[in-house]
C-alpha positions in Angstrom: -23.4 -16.4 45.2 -23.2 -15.4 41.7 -21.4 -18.7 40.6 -24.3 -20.8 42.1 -27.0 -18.3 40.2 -25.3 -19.0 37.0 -24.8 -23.2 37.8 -28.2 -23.5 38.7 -29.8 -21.5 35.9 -27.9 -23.1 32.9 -29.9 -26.6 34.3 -33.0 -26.8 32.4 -34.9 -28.6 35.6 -33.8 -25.3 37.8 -35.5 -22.9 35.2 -38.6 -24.9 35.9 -37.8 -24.8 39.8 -37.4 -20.9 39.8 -40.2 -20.4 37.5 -42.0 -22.1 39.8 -40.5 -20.6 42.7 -41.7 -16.9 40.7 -45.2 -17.9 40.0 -45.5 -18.9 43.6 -44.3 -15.6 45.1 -46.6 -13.0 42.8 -49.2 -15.5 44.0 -48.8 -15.2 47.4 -48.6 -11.4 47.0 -51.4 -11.1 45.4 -53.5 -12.9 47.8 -51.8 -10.9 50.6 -52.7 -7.7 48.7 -56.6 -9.1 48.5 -56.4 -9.6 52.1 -55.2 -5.8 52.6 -58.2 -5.1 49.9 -60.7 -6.5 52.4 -59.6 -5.4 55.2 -59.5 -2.0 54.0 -63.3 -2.5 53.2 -64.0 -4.3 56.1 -62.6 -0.9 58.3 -64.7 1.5 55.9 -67.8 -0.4 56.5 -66.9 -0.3 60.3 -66.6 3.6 59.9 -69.9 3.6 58.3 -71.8 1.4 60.6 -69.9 3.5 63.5 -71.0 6.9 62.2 -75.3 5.6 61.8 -75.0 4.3 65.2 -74.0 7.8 66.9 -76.9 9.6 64.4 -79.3 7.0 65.7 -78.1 7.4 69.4 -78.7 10.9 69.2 -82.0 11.1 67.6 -82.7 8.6 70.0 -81.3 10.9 73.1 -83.7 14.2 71.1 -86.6 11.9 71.0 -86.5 11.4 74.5 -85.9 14.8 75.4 -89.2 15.2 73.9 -91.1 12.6 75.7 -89.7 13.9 78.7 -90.9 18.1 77.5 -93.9 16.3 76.9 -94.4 14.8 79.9 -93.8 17.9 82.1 -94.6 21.3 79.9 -97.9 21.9 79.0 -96.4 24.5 76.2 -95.1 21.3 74.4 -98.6 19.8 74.1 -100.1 23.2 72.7 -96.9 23.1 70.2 -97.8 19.6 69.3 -101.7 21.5 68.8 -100.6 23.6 66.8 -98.3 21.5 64.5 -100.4 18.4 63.8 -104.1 19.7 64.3 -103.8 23.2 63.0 -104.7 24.6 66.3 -105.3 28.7 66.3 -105.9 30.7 69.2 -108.8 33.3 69.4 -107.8 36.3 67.3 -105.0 34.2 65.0 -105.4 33.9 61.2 -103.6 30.5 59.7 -102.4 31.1 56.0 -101.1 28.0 53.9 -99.6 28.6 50.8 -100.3 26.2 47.5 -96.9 24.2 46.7 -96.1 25.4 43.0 -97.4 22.2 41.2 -101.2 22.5 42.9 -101.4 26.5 41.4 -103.6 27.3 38.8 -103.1 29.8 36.0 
């Protein structure tokens, strides 16, 4: 084995071959290794997509709770009162406080 080695490296023509034969290798590593680096990417953005599908699907499952409160309990409308219209019972006092920018000195 190491006989042949040494005959086929003292011929110039076979230093070009295994040159050739080198450059040819680290290339085909490297494209395998940019592969892998794609692939890897390709699974992280899966992950990602993955994880805003099960947030949406479960806002999606709260809103319809909701709808379906809604639908059946009066309390939820008088919640929905008091939330967006600033609805107060007889006898109850509302107080809103300034946000820190709107105060004046």
């Amino acid at each position: 084995m190491f006989r042949l080695l040494k005959t086929i490296l003292q011929d110039s023509g076979s230093w070009l071959l295994l040159v050739l034969l080198m450059v040819t290798v680290i290339l085909g590593l490297t494209a395998l290794f940019n592969r892998y680096d794609r692939l890897d990417n390709s699974k992280e953005l899966l992950y990602r997509l993955e994880y805003d599908i099960w947030v949406m699907q479960t806002e999606l499952e709260q809103k319809r709770n909701w709808l379906t409160r809604l639908e059946t309990d009066p309390d939820a409308w008088e919640q929905v009162g008091r939330e967006k219209m600033n609805y107060l019972s007889p006898g109850e006092v509302l107080i809103t406080f300034a946000p820190d920018g709107d105060s004046k000195n």
